[in-house]
C-alpha positions as CSV (number, residue, x, y, z in Angstrom):
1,X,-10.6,-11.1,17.7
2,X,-8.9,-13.6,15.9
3,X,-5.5,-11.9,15.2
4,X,-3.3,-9.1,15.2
5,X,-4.1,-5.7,13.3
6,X,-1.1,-5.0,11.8
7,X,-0.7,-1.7,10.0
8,X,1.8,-1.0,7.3
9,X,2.4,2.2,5.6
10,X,5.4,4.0,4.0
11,X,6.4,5.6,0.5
12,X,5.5,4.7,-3.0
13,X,7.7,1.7,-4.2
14,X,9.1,1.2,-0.9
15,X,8.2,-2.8,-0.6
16,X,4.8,-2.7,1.2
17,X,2.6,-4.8,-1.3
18,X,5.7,-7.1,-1.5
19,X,6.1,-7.3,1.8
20,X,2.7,-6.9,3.4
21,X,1.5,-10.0,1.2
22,X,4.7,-12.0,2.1
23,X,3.9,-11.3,5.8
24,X,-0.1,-12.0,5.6
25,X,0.4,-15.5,4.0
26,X,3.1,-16.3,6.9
27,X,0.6,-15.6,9.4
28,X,-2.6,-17.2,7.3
29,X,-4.0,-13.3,7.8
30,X,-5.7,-11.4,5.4
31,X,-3.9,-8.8,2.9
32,X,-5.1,-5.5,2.4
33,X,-3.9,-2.6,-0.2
34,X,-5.9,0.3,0.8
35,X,-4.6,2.2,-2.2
36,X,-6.7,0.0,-4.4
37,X,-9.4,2.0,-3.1
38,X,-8.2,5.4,-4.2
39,X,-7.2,3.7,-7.9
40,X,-10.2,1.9,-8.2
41,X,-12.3,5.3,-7.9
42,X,-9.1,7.0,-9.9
43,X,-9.9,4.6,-12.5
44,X,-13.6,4.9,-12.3
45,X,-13.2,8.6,-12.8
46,X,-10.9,8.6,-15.9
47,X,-13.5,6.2,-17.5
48,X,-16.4,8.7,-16.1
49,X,-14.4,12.2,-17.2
50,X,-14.9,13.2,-13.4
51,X,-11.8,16.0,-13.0
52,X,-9.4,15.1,-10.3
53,X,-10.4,18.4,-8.5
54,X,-14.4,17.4,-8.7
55,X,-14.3,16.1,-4.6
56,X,-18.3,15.7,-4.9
57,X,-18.5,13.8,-7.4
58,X,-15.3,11.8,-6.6
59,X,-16.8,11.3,-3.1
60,X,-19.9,9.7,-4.8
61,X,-18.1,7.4,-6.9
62,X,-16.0,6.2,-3.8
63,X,-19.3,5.9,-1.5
64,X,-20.7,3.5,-4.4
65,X,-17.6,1.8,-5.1
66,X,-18.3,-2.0,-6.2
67,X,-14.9,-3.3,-5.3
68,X,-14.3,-6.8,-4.8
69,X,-10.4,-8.8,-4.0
70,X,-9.9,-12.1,-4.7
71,X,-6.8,-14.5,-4.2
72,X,-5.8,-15.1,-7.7
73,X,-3.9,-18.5,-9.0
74,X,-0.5,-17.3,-8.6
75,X,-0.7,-16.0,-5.3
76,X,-1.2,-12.5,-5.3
77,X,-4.4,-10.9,-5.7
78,X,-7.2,-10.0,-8.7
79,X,-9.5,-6.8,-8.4
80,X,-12.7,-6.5,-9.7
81,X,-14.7,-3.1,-10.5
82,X,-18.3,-3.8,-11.0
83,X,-17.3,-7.3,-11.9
84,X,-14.9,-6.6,-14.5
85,X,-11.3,-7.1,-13.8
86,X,-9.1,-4.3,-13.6
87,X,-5.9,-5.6,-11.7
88,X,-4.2,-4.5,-14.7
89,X,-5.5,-1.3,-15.3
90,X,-5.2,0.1,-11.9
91,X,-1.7,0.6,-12.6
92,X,-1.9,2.4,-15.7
93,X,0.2,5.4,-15.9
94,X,-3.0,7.5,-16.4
95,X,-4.2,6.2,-12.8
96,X,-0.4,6.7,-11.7
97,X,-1.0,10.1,-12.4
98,X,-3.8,11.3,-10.7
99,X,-4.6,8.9,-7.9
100,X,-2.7,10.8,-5.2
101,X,-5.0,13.9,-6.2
102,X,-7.6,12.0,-6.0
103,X,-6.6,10.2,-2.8
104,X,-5.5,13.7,-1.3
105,X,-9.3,14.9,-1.2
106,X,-11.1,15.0,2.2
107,X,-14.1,13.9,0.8
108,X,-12.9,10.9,-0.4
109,X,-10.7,9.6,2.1
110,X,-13.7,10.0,4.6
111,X,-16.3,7.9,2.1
112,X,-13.8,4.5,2.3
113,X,-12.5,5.2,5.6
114,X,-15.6,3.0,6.9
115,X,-15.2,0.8,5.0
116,X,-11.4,0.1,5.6
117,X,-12.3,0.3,9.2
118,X,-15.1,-2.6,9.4
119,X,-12.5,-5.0,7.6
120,X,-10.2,-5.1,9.8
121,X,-12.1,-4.7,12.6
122,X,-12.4,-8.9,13.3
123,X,-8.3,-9.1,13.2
124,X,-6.1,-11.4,11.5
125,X,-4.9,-8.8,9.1
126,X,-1.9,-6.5,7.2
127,X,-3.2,-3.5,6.0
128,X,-1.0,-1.4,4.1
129,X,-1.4,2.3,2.6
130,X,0.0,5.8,3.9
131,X,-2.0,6.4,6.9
132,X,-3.3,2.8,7.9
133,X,-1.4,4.0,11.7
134,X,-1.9,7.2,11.7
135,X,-5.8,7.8,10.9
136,X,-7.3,4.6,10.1
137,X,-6.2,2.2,12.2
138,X,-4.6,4.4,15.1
139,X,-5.2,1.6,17.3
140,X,-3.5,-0.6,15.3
141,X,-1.3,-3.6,17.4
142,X,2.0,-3.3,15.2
143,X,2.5,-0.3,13.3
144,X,5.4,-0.1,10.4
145,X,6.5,2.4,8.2
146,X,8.6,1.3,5.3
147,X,11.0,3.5,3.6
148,X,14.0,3.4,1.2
149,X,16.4,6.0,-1.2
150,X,14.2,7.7,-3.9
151,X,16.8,6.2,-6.4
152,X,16.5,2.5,-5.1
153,X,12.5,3.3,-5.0
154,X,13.0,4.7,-8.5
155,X,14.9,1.8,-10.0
156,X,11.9,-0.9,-8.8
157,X,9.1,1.0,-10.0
158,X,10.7,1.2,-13.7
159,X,11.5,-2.4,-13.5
160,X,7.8,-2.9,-12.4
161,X,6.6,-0.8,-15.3
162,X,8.9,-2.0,-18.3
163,X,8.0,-5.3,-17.5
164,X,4.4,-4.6,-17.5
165,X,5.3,-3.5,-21.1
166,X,5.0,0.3,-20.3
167,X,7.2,2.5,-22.4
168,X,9.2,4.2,-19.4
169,X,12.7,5.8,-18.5
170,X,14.2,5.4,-15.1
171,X,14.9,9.5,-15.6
172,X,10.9,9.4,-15.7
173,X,10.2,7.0,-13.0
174,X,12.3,8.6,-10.8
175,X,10.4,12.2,-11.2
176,X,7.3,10.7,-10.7
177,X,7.9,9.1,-7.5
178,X,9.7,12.4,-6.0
179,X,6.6,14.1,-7.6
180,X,4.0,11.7,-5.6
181,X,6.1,11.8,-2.6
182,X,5.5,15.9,-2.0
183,X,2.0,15.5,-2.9
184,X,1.3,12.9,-0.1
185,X,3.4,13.9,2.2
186,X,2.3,17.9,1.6
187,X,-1.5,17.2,1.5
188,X,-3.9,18.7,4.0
189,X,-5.8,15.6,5.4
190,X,-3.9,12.5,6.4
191,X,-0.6,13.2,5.2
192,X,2.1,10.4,4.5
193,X,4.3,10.5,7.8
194,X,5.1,7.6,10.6
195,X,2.6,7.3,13.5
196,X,4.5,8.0,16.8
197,X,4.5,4.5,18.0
198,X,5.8,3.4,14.2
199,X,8.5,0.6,13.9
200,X,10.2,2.1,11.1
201,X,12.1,0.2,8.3
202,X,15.0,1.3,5.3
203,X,14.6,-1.2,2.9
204,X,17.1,0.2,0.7
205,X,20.1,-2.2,1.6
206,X,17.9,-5.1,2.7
207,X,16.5,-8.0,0.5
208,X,12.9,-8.9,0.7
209,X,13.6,-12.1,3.4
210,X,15.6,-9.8,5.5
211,X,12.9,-7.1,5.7
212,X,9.9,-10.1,6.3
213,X,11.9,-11.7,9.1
214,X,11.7,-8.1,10.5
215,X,8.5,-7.6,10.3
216,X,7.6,-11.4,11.5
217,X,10.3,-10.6,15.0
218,X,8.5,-7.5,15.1
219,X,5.0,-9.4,15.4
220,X,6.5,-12.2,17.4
221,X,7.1,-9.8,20.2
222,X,3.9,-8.0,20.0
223,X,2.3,-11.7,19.6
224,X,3.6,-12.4,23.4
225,X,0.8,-10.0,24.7
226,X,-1.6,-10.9,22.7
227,X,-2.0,-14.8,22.4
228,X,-4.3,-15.1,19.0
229,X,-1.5,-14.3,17.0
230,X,0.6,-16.6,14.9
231,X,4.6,-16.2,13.2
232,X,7.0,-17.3,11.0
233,X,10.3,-18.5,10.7
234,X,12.4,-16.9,7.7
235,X,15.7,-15.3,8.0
236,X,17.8,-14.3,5.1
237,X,21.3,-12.0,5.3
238,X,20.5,-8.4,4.2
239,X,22.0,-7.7,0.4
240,X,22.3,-4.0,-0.8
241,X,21.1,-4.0,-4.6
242,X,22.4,-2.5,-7.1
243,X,21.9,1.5,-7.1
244,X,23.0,2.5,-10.3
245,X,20.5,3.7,-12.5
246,X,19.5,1.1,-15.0
């Protein structure tokens, strides 16, 4: 093992991509958004007119998947679906809408869970999703689970969108993300909810650098006991944004 497996879930727009990534390049480990899974066969399926509902088909789609990540030029990452690039398009608001059906299906989840499984196997990584602690990586070294207000969760996901160019209230955004959070948190198989053993964060009041220097402590002392691991240095004072809607 070369590393630390470090597993970070929580709720939609709660910080993890941010803060996974900003925690992975601390370390020099490798950065993993499972959900790109789910969108990329979300996506695939859209393209394919495969219902949401259709679980066999869905689960062949996801056992074929041709996914590839690669560290793009400004830092963060560029997906490609059988070679075409769709790092934009996996957050359209049609995949928005039906990737947590489509993620919620047994059948699915258990096509990529290999898959998510093997790569992080070797170490040295941050894997975020909604139940990297609980079911994929229950063995996990660190486990988080990030959180904040539905409002404050809300108010970055219309941000995200409008400037993305999407055509979007914060009335709208804020329905959709109470929407996706029953559906995760309700479904049958692997449910959104903290592992046991979960270190678990509010990010609400807290800036990014607050939250990362967190995390990095957090690693630090899990680092002491297991010697291949590496931290960071990064302290900010918590600010509490702005929670008026915009």
């Amino acid at each position: 093992m070369t590393g630390l497996i470090i597993a970070l879930d929580g709720t939609a727009a709660s910080g993890k991509s941010t803060i996974g990534l900003l925690v992975a390049r601390r370390l020099g480990y490798m950065y993993f958004d499972t959900g790109l899974l789910y969108r990329a066969v979300t996506l695939l399926a859209i393209r394919q007119r495969v219902s949401p509902g259709d679980a066999p088909r869905l689960a062949a789609l996801a056992a074929d998947l041709a996914f590839e990540v690669r560290s793009a030029e400004d830092g963060g990452t560029t997906v490609l679906l059988d070679g075409e690039d769709v790092t934009v398009a996996l957050r359209s608001p049609a995949v928005n809408r039906h990737v947590s059906a489509v993620s919620a299906l047994p059948q699915v989840r258990a096509a990529l869970l290999e898959q998510q499984r093997r790569l992080a196997a070797p170490g040295g990584i941050v894997m975020i999703g909604r139940d990297i602690g609980t079911v994929v990586l229950p063995d996990a070294h660190l486990k988080l689970f990030l959180t904040a207000s539905a409002e404050v969760r809300a108010q970055r996901r219309y941000r995200e969108q409008r400037a993305r160019g999407e055509a979007i209230t914060y009335t709208a955004a804020l329905a959709a993300l109470q929407r996706r959070d029953r559906l995760d948190s309700s479904r049958s198989t692997a449910p959104l909810k903290p592992a046991a053993d979960a270190m678990m964060l509010d990010t609400t009041c807290l800036s990014i650098p607050a939250v990362v220097e967190q995390v990095l402590a957090a690693v630090r002392r899990v680092a002491a006991a297991h010697p291949a691991a590496d931290s960071g240095d990064a302290q900010e004072r918590p600010m509490c944004p702005d929670h008026s809607p915009p």
